[in-house]
N, C-alpha and C positions, 0 to 999 in steps of 0.2 A: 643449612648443614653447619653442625657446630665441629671444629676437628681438633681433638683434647691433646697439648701438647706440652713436652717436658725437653728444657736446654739444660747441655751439659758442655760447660768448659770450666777451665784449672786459672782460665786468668779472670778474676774480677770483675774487670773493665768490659771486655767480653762477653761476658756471662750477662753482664747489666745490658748491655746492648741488643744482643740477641732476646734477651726475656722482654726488654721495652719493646723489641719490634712485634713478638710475637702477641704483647697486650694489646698495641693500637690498634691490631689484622682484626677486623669484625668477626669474621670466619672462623679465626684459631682462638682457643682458649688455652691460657697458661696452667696447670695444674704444678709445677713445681722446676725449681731452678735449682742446679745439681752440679755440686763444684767437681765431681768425679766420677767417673761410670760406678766404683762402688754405690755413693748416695742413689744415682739412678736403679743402681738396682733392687735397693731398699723399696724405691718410690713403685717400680713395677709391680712389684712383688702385693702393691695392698692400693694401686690407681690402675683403673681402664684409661689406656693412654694409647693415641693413634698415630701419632707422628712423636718424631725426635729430631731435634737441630743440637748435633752432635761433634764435638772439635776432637780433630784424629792426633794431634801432638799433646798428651796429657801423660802423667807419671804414674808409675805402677800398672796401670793398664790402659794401652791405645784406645783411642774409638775405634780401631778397625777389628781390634781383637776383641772389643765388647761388642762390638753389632756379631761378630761370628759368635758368640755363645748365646746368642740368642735366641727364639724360637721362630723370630720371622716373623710375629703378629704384629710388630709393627714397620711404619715405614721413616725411611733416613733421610735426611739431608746432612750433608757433611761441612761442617764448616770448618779451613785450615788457611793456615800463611802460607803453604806447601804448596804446590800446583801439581809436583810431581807425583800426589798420593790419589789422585786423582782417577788412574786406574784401578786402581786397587779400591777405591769405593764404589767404583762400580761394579766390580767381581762380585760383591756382596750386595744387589741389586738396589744400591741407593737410589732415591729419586731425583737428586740433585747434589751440586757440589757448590757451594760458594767458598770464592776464593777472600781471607782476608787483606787490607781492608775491606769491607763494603760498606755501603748507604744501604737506606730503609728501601728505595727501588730495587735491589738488586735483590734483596730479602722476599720483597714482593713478588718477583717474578718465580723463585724459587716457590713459594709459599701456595703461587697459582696451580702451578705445576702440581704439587698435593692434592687442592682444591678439584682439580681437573680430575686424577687421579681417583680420588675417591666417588667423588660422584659418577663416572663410569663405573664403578663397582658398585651405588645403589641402586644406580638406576637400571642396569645391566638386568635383560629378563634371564630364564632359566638356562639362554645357550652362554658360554664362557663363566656362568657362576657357579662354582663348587666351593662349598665349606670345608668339602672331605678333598686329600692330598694324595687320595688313592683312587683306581678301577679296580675291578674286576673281571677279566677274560677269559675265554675259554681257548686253551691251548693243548693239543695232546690228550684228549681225553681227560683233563683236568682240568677246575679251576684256581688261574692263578691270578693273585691282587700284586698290582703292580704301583709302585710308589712313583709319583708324579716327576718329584725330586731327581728320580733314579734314572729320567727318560732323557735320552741328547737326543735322537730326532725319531723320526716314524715315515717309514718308508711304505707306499702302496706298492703292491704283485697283485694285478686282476683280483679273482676272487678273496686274499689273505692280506692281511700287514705283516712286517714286518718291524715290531718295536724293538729298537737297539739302546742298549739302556748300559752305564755305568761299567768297566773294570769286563767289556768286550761280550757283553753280556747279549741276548737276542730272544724273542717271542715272535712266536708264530701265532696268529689265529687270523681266523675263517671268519671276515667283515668287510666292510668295505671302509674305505679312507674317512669317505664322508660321513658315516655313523660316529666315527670315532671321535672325527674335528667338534662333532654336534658336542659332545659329552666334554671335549675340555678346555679347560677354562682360557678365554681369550688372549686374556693380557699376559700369560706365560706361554703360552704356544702359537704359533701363527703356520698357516700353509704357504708354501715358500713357490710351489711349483705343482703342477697336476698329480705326482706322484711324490710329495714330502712336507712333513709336518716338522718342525724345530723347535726345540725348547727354547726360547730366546735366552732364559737365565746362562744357559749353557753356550751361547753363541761366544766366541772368542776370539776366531780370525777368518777375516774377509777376503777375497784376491779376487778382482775384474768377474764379478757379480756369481763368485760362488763362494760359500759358507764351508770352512774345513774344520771336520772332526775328524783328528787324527788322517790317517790317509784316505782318509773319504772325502770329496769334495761333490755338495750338494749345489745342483744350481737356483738359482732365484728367476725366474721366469720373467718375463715383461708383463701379463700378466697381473703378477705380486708384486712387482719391485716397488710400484709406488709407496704401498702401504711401507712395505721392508724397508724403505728409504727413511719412510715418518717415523718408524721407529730408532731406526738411528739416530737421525738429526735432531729429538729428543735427548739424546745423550752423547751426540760427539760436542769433543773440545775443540 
């Protein structure tokens, strides 16, 4: 697996370093080195490009605020002097954060993490792979398509779910939990407990093993935790 990638920093030095690590990585190929998210986004706009090693302190426009204009088809790594920006690249579901300085191991190990990363989405059969960001449900005597995006968690009632989506929003339909799990995609949804599905993207605050949206707090079962663990420790600092 080849994984086609473009760096983007305002300092030189930088910029050289990061594009050298990413030419010696077997794995990753360099398609272009971009002293500004503007250049990058020249470079999108006309290269298929899978990854970005991306510096968040840059002028006229952050990395944080160019990875949010984006459409999400690709995936981040954030490279900064900053430590404290470090939530905030994860809000916008980076794959990793390196802090600078670093060396070519520390590049490495981020770089795996892509590696990993993608290869569960080639290899991944038809349960957890979706190209499309939507369903389609039946609810109320109608059908409604419901945007992936929109979902903070899913809740099982015997015969019905209940999808709780965006700005206090809710769906009813008539299925079971397990049909639904089948249909989405893994590595943004995960089941937390016999009766709850959670968008991970949307996950935000933890307390003594339950998951709070808003004044909802979902529990994480023993069960699930393991998994729920691995996905943290993925990304905790």
């Amino acid at each position: 697996m080849i994984i086609r990638c473009i760096t983007i920093d305002d300092e030189p030095l930088a910029l050289k370093q990061v594009s050298s690590f990413v030419e010696k990585t077997p794995f990753l190929e360099l398609v272009a080195s971009c002293k500004s998210a503007f250049e990058a986004m020249e470079v999108l706009s006309k290269e298929k490009v899978d990854l970005m090693f991306v510096d968040i302190q840059m002028p006229d426009l952050t990395g944080i605020d160019f990875v949010k204009s984006l459409n999400k088809e690709q995936k981040i790594i954030f490279t900064t002097a900053y430590q404290e920006y470090a939530l905030e690249g994860f809000k916008v579901d980076a794959l990793d954060y390196i802090l600078k300085p670093f060396g070519y191991d520390e590049f490495l190990k981020s770089a795996n993490k892509a590696k990993t990363h993608f290869e569960l989405i080639q290899n991944s059969g038809s349960k957890g792979e979706s190209k499309d960001d939507y369903l389609f449900v039946k609810s109320e005597y109608k059908i409604r398509r419901i945007d992936l995006n929109e979902i903070l968690y899913i809740e099982g009632l015997r015969e019905y779910v209940k999808i709780v989506l965006k700005e206090e929003k809710q769906v009813l339909s008539l299925m079971s939990l397990k049909s639904l799990e089948e249909k989405l995609p893994s590595e943004r949804f995960m089941r937390v407990h016999r009766s709850f599905i959670v968008n991970l993207n949307e996950v935000q605050t933890i307390e003594r093993s339950r998951i709070i949206f808003d004044k909802t707090y979902i529990p994480v079962s023993e069960q699930y935790k393991e998994k729920f663990q691995e996905f943290l420790g993925k990304r905790f600092i």
